[in-house]
C-alpha positions in Angstrom: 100.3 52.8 133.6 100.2 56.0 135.5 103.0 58.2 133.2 100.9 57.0 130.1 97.6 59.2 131.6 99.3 62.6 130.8 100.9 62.2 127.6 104.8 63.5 126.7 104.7 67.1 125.1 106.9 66.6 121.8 110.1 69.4 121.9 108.2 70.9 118.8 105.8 72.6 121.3 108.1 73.9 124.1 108.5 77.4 122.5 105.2 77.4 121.1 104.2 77.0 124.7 106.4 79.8 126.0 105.2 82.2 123.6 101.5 81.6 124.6 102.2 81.2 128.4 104.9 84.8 128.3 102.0 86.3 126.9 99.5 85.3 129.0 101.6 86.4 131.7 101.9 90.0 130.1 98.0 90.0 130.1 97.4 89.7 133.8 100.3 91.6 134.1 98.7 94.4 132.5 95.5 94.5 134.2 93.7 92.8 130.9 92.5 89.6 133.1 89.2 88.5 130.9 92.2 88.4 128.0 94.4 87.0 130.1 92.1 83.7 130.9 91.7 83.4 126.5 95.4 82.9 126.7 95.5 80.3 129.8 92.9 78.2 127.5 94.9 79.0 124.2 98.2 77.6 126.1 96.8 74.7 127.5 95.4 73.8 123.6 98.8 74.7 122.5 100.2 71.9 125.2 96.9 69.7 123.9 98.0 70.5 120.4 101.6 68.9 121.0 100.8 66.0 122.4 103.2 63.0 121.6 101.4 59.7 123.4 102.7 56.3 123.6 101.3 54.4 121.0 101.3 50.3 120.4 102.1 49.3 116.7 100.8 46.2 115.1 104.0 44.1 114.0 103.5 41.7 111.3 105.0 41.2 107.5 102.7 43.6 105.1 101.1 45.7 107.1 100.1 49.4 106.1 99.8 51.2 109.8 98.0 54.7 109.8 100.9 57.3 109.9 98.1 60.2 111.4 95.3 60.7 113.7 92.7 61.8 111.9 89.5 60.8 109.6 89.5 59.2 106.3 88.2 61.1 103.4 87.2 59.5 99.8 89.8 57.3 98.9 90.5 57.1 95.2 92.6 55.6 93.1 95.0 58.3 91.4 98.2 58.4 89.9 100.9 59.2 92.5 102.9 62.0 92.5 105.8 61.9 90.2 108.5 62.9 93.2 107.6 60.1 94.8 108.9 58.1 92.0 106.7 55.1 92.2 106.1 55.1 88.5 102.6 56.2 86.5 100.6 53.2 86.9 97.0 54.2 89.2 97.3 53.9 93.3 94.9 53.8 95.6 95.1 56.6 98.0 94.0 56.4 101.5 94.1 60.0 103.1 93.8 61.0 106.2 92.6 64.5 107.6 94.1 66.2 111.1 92.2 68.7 112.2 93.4 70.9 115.6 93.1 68.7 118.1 94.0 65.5 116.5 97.7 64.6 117.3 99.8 65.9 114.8 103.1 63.6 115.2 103.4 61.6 112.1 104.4 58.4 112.1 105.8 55.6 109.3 103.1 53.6 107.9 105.8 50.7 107.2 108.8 49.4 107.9 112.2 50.0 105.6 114.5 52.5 104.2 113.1 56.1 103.3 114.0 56.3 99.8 113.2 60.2 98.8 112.1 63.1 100.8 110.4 65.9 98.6 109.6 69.3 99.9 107.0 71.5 97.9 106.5 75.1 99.0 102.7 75.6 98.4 99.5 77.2 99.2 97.2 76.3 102.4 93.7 75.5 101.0 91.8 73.3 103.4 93.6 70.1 103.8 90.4 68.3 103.3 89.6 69.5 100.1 91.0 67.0 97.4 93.0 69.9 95.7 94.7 70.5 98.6 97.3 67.2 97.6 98.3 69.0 94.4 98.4 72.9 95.6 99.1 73.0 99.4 102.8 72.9 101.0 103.3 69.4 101.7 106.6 67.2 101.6 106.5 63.6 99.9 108.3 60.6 101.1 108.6 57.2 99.6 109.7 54.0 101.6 111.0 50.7 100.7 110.1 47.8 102.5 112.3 44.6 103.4 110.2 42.8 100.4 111.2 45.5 98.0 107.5 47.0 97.8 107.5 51.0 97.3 105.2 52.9 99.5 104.5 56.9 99.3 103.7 58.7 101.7 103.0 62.8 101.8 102.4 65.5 104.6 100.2 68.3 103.3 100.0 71.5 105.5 96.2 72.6 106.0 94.4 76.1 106.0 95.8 76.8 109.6 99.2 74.9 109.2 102.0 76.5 108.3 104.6 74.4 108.5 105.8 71.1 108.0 108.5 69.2 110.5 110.3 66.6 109.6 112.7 64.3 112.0 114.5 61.6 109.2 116.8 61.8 106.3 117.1 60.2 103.0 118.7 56.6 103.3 117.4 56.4 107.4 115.9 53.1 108.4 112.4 53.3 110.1 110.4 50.7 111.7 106.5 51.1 111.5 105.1 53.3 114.0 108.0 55.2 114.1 108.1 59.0 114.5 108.9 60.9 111.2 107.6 64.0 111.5 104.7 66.5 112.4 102.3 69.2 110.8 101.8 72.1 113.0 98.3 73.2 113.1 95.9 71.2 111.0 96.5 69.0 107.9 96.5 65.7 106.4 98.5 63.1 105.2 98.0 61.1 101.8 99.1 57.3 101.9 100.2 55.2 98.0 99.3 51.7 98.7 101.7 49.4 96.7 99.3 47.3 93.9 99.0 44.4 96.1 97.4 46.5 98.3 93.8 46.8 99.6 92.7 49.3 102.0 91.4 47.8 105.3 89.7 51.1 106.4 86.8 53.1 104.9 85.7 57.0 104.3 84.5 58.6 108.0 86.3 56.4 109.5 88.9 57.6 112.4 92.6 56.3 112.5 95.0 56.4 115.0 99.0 57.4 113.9 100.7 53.8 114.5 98.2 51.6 115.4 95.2 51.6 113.1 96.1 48.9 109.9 95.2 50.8 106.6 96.1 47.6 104.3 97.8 44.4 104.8 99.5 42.8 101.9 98.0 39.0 103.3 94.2 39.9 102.8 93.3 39.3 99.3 89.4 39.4 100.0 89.3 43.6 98.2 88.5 47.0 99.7 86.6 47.3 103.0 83.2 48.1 103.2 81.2 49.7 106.0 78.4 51.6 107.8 78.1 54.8 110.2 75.8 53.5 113.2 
């Protein structure tokens, strides 16, 4: 259990961390210590920020794992994105909002072959606001499971974020939990249940990126409902 305390740094952040440590460096270097200790904090949050832990996905037929850390906002039901091609008939949307120190490796919420990948060059409104999944930078993805169901998927680069990464390729085969990609810097990802779907989680709620269940296919008893305490 002992590696799983301090958890792997994803690649992403190695130059990131560089960058902040070199200049933290130059700081001291320079005479400019009270500065200098701002970057040691800002590089160790940039180490934070790029955090990759183990994680223990729920493996079962029909499951909808959370592909983010993160809190769920409002979810609606909309009509999904026409890149994502999963026709004009209303989804419910669960979404999912990262802010800086959530992890910010994505993961697949199901399991199957990834069908599209979208990018959308875009503006960076807060990724919690609602217009944020029409107007922000964001790249859409749509899966198809073993069952032939069509899931969509999108990550939507925040106020802060500039940049979207992604790791697969049209036609790749994922298995839920699996990484797919990361935001860097704050964001949020929207999830398109399939029809059949109802959403096991509820608004305020916190997720966690391939381990929380946002909807299984098998429950058939409608949305969740719930109370802060």
């Amino acid at each position: 259990m002992a590696p799983n305390l301090i958890p792997a740094i994803h690649p992403e952040g190695h130059k990131f961390a560089f960058i902040f440590a070199a200049a933290t460096l130059a700081l001291f270097w320079m005479g400019w210590d009270i500065i200098g200790w701002v970057g040691v904090v800002l590089t160790l949050w940039c180490l934070y920020f790029f955090r990759d832990p183990v994680r223990v996905t729920p493996d079962a037929d029909g499951l909808v794992i959370s592909p983010a850390d993160g809190l769920v906002l409002p979810i609606v039901t909309v009509i999904p994105p026409e890149e994502l091609g999963l026709g004009s008939a209303p989804r419910t949307r669960v979404s999912i909002f990262m802010n800086v120190f959530d992890v910010h490796v994505n993961r697949a919420p199901v399991s199957g072959e990834v069908k599209t990948i979208t990018y959308i060059p875009g503006k960076f409104f807060n990724a919690s606001l609602d217009k944020a999944s029409e107007d922000n930078e964001r790249q859409l993805f749509s899966m198809e499971t073993e069952d032939g169901k069509l899931v969509g998927f999108v990550q939507i680069a925040g106020l802060v974020a500039r940049r979207i990464v992604g790791f697969v390729h049209e036609g790749d085969t994922l298995e839920a939990g699996e990484r797919f990609g990361l935001i860097r810097f704050g964001s949020r990802v929207d999830v398109y249940l399939d029809e059949s779907m109802a959403p096991l989680v509820i608004e305020g709620q916190r997720t966690i990126a391939g381990e929380t269940i946002l909807a299984d296919r098998r429950v058939t008893d409608g949305p969740r409902t719930g109370l802060a305490r």
